[in-house]
PyMOL Python script that loads the backbone (N, CA, C, O; Angstrom):
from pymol import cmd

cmd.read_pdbstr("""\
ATOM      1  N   UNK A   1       0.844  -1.194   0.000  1.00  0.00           N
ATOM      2  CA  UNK A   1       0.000   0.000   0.000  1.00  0.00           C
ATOM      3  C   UNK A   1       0.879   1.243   0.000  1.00  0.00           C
ATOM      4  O   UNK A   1       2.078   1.155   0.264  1.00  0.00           O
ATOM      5  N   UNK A   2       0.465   2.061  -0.207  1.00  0.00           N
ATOM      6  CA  UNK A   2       1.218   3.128  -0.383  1.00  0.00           C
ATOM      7  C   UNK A   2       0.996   3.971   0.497  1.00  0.00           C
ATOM      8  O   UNK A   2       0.160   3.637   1.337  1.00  0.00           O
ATOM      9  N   UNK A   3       1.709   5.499   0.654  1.00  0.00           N
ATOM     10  CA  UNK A   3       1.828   6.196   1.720  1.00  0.00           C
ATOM     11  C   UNK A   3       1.217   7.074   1.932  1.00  0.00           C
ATOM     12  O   UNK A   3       1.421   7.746   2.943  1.00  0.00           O
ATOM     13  N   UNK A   4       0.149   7.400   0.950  1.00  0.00           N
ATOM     14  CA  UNK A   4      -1.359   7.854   1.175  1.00  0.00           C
ATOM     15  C   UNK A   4      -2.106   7.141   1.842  1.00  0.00           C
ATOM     16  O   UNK A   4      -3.114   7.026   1.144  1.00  0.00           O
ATOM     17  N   UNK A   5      -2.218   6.706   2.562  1.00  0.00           N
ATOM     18  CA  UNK A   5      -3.079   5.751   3.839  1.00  0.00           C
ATOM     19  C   UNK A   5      -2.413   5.785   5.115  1.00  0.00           C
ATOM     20  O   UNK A   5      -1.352   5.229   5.399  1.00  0.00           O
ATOM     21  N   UNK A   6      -3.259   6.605   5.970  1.00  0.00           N
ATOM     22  CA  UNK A   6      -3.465   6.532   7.207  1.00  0.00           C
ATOM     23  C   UNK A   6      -2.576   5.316   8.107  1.00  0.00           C
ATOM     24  O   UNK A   6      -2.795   4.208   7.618  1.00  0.00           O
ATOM     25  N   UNK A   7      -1.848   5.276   9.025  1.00  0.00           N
ATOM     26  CA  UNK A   7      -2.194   3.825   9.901  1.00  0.00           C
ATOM     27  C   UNK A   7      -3.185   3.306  10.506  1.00  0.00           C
ATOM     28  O   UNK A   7      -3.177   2.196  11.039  1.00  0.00           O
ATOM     29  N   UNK A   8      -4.298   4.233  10.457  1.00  0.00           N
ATOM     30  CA  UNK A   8      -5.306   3.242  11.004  1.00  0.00           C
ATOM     31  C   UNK A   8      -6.298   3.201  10.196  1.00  0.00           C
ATOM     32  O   UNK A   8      -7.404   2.987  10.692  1.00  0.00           O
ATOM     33  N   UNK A   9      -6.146   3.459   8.242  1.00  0.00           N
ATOM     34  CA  UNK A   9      -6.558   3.036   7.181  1.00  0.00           C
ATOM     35  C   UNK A   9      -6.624   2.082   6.741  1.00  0.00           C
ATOM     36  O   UNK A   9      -7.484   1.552   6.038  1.00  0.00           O
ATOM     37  N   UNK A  10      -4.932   1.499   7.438  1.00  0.00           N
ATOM     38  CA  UNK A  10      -4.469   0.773   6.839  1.00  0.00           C
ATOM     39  C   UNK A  10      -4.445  -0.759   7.987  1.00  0.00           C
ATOM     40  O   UNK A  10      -4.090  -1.815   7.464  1.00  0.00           O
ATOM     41  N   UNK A  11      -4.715  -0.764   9.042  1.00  0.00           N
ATOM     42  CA  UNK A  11      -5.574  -1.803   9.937  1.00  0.00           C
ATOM     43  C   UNK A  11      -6.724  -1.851   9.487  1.00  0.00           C
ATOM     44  O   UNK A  11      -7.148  -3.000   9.364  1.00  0.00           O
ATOM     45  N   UNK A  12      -7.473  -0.971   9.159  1.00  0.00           N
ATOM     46  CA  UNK A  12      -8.933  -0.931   8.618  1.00  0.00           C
ATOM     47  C   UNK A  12      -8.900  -2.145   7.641  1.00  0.00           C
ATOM     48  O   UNK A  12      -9.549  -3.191   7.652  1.00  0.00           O
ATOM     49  N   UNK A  13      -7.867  -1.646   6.727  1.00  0.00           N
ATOM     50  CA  UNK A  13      -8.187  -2.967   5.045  1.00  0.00           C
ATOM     51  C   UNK A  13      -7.636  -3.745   5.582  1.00  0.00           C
ATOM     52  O   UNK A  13      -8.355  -4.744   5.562  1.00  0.00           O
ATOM     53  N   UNK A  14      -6.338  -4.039   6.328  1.00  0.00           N
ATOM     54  CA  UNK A  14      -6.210  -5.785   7.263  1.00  0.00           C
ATOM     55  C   UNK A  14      -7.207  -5.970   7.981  1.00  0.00           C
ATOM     56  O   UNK A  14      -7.395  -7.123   8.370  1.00  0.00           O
ATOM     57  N   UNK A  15      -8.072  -5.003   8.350  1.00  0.00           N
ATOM     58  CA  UNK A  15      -9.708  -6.047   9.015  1.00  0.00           C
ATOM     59  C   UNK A  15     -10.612  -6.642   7.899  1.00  0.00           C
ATOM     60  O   UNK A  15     -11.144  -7.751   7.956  1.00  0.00           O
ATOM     61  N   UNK A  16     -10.709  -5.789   6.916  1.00  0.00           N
ATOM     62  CA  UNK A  16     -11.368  -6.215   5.553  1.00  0.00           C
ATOM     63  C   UNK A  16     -10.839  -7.091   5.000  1.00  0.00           C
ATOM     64  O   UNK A  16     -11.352  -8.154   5.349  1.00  0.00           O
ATOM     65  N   UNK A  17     -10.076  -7.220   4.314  1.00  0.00           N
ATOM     66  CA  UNK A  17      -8.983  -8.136   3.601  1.00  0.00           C
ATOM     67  C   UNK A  17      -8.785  -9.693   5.099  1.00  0.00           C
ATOM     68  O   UNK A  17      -8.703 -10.839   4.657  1.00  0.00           O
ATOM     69  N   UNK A  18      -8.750  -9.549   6.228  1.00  0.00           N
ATOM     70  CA  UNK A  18      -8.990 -10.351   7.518  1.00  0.00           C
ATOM     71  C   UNK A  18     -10.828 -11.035   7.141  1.00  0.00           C
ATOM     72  O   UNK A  18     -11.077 -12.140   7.623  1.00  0.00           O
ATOM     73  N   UNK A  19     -11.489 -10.620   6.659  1.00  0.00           N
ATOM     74  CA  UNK A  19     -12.488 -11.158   6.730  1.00  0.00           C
ATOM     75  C   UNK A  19     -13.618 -11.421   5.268  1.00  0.00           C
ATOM     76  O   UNK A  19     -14.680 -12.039   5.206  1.00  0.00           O
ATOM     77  N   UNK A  20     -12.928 -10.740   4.320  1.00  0.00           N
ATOM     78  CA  UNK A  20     -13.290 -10.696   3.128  1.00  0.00           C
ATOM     79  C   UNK A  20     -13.739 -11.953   2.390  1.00  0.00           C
ATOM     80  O   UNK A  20     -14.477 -11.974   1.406  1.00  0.00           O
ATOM     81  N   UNK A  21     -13.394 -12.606   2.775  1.00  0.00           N
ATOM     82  CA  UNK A  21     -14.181 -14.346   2.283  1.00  0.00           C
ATOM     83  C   UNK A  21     -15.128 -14.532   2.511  1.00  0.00           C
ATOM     84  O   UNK A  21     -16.081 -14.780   1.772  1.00  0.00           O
ATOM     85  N   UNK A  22     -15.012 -14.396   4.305  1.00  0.00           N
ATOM     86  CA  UNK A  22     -16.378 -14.699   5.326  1.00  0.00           C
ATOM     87  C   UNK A  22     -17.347 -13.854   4.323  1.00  0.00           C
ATOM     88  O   UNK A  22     -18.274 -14.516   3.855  1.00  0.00           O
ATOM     89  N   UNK A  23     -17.273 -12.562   3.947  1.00  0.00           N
ATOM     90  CA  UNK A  23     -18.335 -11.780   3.779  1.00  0.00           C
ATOM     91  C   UNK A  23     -18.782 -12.203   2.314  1.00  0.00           C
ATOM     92  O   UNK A  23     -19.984 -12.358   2.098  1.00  0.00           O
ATOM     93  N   UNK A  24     -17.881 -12.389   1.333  1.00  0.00           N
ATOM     94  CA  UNK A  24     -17.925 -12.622  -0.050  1.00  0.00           C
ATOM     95  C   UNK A  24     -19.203 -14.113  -0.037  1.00  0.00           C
ATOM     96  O   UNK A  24     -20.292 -14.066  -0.608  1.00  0.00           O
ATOM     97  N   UNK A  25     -18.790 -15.052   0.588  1.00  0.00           N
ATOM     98  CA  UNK A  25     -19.557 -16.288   0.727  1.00  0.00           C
ATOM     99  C   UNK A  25     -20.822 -15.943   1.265  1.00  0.00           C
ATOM    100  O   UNK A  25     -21.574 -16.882   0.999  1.00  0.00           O
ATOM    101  N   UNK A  26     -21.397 -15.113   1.854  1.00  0.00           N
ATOM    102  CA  UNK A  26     -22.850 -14.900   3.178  1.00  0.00           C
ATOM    103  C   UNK A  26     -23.262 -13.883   1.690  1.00  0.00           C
ATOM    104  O   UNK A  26     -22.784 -12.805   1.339  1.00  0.00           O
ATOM    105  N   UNK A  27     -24.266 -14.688   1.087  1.00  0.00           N
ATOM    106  CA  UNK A  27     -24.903 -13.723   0.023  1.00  0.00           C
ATOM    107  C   UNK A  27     -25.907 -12.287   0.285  1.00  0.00           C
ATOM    108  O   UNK A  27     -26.346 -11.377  -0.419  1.00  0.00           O
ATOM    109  N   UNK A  28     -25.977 -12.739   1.909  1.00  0.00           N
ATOM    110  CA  UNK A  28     -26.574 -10.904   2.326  1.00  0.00           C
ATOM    111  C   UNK A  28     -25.356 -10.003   2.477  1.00  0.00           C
ATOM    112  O   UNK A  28     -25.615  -8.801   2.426  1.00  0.00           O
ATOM    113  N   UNK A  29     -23.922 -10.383   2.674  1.00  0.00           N
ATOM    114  CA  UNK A  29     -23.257  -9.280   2.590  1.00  0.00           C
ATOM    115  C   UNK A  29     -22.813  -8.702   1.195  1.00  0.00           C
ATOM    116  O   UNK A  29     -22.707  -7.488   1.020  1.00  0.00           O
ATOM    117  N   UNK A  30     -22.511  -9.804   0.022  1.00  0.00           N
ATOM    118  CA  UNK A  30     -22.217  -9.812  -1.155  1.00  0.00           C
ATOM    119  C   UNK A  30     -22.024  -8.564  -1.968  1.00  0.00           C
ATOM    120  O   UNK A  30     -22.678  -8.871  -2.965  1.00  0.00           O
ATOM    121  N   UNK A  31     -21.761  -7.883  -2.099  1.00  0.00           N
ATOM    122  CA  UNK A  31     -21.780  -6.630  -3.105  1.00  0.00           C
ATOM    123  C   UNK A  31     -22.525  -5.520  -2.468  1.00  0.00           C
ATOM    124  O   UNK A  31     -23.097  -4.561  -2.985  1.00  0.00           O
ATOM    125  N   UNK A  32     -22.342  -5.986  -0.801  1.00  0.00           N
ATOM    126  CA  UNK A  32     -22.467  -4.417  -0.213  1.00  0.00           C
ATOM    127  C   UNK A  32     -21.464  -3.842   0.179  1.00  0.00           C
ATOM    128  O   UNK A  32     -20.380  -4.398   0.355  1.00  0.00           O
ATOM    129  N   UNK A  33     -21.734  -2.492   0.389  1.00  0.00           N
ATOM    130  CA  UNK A  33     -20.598  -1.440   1.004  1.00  0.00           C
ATOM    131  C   UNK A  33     -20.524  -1.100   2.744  1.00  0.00           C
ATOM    132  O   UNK A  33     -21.393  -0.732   3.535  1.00  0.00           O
ATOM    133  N   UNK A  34     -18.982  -1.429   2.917  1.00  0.00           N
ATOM    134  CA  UNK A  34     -18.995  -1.576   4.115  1.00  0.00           C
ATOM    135  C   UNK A  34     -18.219  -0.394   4.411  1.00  0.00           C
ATOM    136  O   UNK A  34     -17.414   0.003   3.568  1.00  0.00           O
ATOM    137  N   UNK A  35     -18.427   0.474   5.974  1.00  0.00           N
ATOM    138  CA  UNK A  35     -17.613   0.963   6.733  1.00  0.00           C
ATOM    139  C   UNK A  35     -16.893   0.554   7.706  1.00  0.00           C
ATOM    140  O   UNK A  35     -17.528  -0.206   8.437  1.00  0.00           O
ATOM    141  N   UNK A  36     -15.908   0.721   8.007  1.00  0.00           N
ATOM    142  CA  UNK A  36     -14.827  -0.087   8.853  1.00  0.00           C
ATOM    143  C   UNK A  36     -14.115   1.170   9.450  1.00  0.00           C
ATOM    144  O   UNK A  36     -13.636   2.085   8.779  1.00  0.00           O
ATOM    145  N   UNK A  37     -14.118   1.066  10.948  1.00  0.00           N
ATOM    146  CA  UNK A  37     -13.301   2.267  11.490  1.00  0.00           C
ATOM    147  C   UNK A  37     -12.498   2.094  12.838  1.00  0.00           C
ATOM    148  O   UNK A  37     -13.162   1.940  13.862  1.00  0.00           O
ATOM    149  N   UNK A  38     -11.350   2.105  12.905  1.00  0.00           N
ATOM    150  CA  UNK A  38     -11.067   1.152  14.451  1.00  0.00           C
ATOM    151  C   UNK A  38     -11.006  -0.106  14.270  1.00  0.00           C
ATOM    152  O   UNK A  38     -10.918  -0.735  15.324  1.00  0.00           O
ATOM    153  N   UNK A  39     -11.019  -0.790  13.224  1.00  0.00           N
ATOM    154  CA  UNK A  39     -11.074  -2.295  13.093  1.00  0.00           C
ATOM    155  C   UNK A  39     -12.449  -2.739  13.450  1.00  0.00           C
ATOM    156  O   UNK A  39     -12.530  -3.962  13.572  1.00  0.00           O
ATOM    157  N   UNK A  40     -13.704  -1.991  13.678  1.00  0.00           N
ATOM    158  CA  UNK A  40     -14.727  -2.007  13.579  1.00  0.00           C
ATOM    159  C   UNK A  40     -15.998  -1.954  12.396  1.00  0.00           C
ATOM    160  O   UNK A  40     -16.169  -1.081  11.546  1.00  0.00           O
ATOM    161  N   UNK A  41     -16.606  -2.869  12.581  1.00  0.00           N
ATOM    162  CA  UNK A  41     -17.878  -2.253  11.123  1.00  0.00           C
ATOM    163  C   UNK A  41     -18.737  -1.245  11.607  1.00  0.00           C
ATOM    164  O   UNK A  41     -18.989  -1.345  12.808  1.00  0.00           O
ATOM    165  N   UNK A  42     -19.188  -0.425  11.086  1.00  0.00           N
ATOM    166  CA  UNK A  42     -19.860   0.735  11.235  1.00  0.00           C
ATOM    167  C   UNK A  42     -21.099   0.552  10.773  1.00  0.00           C
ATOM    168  O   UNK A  42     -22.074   1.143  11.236  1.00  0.00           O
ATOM    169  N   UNK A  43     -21.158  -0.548   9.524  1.00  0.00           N
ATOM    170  CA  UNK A  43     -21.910  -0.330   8.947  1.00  0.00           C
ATOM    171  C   UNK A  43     -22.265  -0.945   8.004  1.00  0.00           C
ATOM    172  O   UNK A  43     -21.181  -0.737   7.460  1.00  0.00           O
ATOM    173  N   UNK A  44     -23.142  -1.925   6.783  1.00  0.00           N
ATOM    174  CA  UNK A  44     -23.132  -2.406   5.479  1.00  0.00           C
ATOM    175  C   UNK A  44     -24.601  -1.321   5.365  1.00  0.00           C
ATOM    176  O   UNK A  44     -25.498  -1.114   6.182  1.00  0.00           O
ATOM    177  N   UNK A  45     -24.326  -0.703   3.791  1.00  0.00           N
ATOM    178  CA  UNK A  45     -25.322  -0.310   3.087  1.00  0.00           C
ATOM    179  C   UNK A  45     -25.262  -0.848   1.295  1.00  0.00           C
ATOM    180  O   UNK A  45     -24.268  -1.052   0.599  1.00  0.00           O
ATOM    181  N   UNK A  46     -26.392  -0.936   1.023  1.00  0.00           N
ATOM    182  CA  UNK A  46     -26.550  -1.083  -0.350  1.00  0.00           C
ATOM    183  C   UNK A  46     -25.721  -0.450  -1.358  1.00  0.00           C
ATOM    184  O   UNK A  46     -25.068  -1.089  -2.183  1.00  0.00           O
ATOM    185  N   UNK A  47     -25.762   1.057  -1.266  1.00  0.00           N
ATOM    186  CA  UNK A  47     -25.066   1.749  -2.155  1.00  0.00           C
ATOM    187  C   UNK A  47     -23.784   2.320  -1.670  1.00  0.00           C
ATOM    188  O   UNK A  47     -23.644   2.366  -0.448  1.00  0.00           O
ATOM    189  N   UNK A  48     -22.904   2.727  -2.362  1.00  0.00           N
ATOM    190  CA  UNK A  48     -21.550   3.809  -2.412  1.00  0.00           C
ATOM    191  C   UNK A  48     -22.071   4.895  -1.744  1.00  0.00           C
ATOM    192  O   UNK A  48     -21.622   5.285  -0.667  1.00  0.00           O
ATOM    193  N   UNK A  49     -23.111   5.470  -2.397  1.00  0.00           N
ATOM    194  CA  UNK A  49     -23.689   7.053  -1.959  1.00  0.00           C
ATOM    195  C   UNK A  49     -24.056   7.148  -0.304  1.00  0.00           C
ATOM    196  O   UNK A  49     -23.882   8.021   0.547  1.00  0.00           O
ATOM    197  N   UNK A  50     -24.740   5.593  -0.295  1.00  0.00           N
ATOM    198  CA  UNK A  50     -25.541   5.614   1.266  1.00  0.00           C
ATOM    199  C   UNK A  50     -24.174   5.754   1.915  1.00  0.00           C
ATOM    200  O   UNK A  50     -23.990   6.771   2.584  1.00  0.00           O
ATOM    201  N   UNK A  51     -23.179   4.859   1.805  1.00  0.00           N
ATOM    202  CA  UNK A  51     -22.128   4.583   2.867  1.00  0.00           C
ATOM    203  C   UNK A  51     -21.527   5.884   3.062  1.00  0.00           C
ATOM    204  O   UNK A  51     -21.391   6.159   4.255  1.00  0.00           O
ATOM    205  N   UNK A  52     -21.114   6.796   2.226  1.00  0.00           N
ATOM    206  CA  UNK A  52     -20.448   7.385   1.729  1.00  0.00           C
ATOM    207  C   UNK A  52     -21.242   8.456   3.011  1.00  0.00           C
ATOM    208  O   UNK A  52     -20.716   8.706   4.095  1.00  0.00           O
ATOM    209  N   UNK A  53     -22.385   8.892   2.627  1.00  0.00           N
ATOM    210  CA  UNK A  53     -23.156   9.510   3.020  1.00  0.00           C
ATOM    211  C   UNK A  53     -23.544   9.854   4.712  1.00  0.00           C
ATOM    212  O   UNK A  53     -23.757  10.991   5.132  1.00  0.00           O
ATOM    213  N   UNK A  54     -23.573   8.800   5.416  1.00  0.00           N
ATOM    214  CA  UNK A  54     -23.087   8.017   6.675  1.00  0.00           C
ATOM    215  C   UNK A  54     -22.143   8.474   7.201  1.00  0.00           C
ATOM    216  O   UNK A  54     -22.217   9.164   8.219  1.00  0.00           O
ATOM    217  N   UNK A  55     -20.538   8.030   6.315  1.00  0.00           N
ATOM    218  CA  UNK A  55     -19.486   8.211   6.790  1.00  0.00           C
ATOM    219  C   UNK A  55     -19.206   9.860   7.300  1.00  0.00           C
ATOM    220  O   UNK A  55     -18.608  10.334   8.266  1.00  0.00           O
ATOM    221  N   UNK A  56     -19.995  10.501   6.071  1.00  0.00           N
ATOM    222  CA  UNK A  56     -18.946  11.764   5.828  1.00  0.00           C
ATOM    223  C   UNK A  56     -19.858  12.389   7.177  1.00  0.00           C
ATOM    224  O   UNK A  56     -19.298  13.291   7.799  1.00  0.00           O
ATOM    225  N   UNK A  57     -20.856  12.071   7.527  1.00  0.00           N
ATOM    226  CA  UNK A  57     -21.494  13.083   8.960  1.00  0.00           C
ATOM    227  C   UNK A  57     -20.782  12.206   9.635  1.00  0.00           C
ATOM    228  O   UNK A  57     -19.752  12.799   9.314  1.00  0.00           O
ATOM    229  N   UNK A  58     -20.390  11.345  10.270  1.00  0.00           N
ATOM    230  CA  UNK A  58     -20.261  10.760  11.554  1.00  0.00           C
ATOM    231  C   UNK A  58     -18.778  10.650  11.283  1.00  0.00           C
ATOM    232  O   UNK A  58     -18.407  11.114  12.361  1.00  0.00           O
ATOM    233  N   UNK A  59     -17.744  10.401  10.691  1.00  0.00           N
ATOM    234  CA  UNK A  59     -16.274  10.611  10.529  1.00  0.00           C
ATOM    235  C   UNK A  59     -15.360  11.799   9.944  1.00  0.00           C
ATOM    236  O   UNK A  59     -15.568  12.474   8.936  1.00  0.00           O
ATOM    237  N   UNK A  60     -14.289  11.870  10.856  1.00  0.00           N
ATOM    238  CA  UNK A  60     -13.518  12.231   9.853  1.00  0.00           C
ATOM    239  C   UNK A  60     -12.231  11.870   9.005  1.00  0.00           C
ATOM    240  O   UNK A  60     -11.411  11.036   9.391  1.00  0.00           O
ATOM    241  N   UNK A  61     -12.099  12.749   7.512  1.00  0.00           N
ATOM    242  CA  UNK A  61     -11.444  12.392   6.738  1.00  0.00           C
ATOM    243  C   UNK A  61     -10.253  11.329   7.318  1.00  0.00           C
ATOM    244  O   UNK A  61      -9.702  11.617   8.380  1.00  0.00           O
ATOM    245  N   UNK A  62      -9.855  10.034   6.558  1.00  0.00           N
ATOM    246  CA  UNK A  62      -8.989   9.315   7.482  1.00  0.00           C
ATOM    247  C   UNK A  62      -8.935   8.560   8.949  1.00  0.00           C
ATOM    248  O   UNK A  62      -7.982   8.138   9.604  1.00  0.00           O
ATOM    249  N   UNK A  63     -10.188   8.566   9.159  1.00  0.00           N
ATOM    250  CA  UNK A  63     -10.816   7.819  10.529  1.00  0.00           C
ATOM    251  C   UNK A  63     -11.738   6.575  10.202  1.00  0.00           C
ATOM    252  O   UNK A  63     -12.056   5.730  11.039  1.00  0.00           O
ATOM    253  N   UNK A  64     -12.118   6.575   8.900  1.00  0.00           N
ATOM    254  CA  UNK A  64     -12.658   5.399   7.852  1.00  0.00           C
ATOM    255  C   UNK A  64     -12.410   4.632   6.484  1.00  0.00           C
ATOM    256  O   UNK A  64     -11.759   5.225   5.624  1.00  0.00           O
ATOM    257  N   UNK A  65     -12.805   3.569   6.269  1.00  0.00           N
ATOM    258  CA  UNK A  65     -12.373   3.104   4.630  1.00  0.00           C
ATOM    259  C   UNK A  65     -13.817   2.788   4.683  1.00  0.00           C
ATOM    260  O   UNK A  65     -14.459   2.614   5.718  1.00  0.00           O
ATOM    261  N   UNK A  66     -14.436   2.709   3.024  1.00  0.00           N
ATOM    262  CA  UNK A  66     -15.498   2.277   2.676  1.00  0.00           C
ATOM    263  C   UNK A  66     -15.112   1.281   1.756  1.00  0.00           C
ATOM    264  O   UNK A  66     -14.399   1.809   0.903  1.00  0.00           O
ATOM    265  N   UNK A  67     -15.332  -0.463   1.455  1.00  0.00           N
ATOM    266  CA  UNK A  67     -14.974  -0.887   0.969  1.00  0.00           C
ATOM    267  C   UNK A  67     -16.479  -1.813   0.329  1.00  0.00           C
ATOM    268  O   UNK A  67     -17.433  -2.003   1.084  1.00  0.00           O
ATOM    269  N   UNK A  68     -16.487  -2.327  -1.165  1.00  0.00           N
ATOM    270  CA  UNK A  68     -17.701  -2.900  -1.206  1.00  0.00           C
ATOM    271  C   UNK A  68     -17.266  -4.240  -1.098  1.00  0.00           C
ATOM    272  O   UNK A  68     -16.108  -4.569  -1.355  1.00  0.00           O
ATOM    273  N   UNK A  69     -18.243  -5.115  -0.688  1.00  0.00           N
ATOM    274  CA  UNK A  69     -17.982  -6.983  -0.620  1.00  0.00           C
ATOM    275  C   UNK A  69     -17.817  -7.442  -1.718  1.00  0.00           C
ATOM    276  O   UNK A  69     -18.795  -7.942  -2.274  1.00  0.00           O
ATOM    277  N   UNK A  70     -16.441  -7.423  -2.438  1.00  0.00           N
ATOM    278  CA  UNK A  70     -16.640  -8.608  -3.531  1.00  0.00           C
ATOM    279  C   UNK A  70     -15.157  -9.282  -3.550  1.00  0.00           C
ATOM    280  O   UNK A  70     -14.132  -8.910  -2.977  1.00  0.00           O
ATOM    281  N   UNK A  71     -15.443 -10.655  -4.597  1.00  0.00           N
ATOM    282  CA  UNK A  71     -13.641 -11.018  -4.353  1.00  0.00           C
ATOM    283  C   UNK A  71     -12.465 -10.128  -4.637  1.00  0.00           C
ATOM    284  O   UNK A  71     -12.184  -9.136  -5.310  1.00  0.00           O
ATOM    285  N   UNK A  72     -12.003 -10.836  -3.931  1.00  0.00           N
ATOM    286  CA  UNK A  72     -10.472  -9.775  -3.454  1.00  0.00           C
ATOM    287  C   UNK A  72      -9.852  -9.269  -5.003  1.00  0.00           C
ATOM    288  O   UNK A  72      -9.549  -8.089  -5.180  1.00  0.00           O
ATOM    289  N   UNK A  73      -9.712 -10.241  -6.024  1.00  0.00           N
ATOM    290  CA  UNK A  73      -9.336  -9.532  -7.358  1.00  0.00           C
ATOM    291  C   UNK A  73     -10.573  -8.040  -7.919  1.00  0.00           C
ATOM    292  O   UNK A  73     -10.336  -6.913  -8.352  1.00  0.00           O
ATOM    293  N   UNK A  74     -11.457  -8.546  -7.718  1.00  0.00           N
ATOM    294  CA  UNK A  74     -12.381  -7.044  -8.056  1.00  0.00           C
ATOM    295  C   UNK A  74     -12.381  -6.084  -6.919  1.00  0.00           C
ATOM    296  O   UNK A  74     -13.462  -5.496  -6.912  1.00  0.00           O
ATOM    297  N   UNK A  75     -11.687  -5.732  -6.059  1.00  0.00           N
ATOM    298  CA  UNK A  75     -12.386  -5.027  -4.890  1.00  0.00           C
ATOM    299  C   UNK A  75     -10.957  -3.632  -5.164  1.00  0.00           C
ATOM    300  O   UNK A  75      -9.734  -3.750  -5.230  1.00  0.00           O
ATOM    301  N   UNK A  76     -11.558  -2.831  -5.227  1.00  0.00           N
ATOM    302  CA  UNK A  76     -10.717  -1.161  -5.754  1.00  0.00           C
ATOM    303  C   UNK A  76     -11.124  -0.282  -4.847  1.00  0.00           C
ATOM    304  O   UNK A  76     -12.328  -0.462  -4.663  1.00  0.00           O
ATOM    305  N   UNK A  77     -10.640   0.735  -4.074  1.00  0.00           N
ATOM    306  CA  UNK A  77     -10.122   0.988  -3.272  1.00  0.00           C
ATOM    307  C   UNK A  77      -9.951   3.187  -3.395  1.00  0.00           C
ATOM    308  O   UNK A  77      -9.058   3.811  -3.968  1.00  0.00           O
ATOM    309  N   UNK A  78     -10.846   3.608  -2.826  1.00  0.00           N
ATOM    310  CA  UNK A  78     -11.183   5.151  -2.683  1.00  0.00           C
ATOM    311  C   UNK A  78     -10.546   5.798  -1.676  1.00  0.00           C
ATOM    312  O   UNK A  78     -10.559   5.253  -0.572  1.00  0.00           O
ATOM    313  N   UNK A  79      -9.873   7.057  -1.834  1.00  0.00           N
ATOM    314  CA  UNK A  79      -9.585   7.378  -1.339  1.00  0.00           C
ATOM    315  C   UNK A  79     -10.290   8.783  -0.663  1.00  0.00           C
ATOM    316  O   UNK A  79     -10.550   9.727  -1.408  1.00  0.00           O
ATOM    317  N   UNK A  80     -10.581   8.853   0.809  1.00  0.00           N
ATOM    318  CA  UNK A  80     -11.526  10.294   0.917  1.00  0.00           C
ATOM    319  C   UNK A  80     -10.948  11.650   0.787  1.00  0.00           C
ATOM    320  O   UNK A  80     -11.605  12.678   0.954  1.00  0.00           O
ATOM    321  N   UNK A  81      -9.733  11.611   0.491  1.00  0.00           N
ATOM    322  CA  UNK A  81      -9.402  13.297  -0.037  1.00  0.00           C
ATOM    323  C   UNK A  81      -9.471  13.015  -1.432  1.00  0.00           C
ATOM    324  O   UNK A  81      -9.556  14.041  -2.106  1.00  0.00           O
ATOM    325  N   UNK A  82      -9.463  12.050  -2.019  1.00  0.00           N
ATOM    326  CA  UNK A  82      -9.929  12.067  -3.448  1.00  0.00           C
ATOM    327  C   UNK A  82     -11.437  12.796  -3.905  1.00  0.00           C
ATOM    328  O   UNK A  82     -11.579  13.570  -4.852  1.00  0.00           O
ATOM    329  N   UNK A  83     -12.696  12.246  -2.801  1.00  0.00           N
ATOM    330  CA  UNK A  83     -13.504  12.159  -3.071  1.00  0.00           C
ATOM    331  C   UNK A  83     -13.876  13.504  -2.758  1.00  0.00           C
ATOM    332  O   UNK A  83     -14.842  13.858  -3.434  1.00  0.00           O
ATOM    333  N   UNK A  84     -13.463  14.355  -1.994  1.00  0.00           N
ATOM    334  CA  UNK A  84     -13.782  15.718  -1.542  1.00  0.00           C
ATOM    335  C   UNK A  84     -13.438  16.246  -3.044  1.00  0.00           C
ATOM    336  O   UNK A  84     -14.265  17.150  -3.164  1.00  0.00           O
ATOM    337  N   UNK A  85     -12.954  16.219  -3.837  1.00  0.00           N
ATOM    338  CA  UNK A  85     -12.970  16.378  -4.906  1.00  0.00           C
ATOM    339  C   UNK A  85     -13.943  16.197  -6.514  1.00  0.00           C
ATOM    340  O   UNK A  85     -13.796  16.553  -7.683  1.00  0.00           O
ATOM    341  N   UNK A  86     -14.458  15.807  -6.105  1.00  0.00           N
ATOM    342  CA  UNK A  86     -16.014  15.138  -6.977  1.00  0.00           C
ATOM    343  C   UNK A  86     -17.074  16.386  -6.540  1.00  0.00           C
ATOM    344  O   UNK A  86     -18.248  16.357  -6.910  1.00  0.00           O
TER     345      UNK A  86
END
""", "prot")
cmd.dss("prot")
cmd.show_as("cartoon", "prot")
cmd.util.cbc("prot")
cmd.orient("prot")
């Protein structure tokens, strides 16, 4: 990973990437979007927007990753000072 990520961004995706099977296999988590903060879930929502949406009142920048459930080769990776940009 690179050096745009937080250290505790970057425990965040070793909790994800730590459990990413479990979730990929349980077809209610499947291709949802998760928040992870503290090595904690915050959260699964349906959409990018919802999670997104969630995050940005209750965190701040670098205190969360939003990641969606799918296998580890498809799963890409946002960054939130990117997104303050949109």
């Amino acid at each position: 990973m690179g050096d745009f990520w937080t250290e505790k961004q970057k425990q965040d995706i070793d909790f994800f990437n730590e459990n990413l099977e479990k979730w990929v296999s349980d077809s209610f988590y499947r291709l949802k979007f998760i928040i992870i903060s503290g090595r904690e879930i915050k959260g699964f929502y349906d959409t990018f927007e919802a999670a997104l949406s969630f995050a940005a009142r209750n965190f701040k920048a670098g205190e969360y990753i939003i990641q969606q459930i799918l296998p580890e080769n498809e799963t890409v990776n946002f960054l939130s000072p990117a997104l303050a940009l949109v």
